[in-house]
N, C-alpha and C positions, 0 to 999 in steps of 0.2 A: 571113042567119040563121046559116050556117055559119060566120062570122067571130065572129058575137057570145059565140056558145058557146064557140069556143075563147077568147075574150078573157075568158069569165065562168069557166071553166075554170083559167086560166092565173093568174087574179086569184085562186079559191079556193084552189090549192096555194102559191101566192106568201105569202097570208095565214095558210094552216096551216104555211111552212115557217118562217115568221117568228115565230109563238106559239110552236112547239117550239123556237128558238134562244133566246127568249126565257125559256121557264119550265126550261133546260139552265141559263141562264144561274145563274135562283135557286136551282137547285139546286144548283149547284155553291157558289154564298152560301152557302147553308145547311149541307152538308156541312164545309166550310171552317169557319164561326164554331161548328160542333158539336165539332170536330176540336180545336180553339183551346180551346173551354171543357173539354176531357174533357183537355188537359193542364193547367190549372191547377187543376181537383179533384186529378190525382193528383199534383203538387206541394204543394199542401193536406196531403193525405194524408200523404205524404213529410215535412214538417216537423211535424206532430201527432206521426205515429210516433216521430220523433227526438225531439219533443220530450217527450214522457212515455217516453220510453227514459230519460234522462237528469236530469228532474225526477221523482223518486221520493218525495222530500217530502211533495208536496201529493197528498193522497187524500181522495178525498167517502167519510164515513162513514156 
């Protein structure tokens, strides 16, 4: 009985430490392709500005 427990024991922390390396894992995904997409808004951003700095021409009236 006492062997079972610690093996049913040892199996639950095994399987909770391997979900937490797990959803570390996608969060680190996620952080990363968030990181990625929020520099090419501001590269976006960056060429818009220059470019109506410099196209003065064209105005919506």
């Amino acid at each position: 009985m006492h062997r079972n427990f610690n093996r049913n024991l040892q199996t639950g922390y095994g399987i909770s430490i391997l979900m937490l390396v797990v959803m570390g894992f996608i969060s680190y995904q996620t952080v990363y392709r968030l990181l990625e997409s929020n520099q090419a808004v501001v590269h976006s951003n960056l060429l818009t500005f220059l470019n109506n700095g410099f196209d003065l021409t064209i105005s919506k009236r």
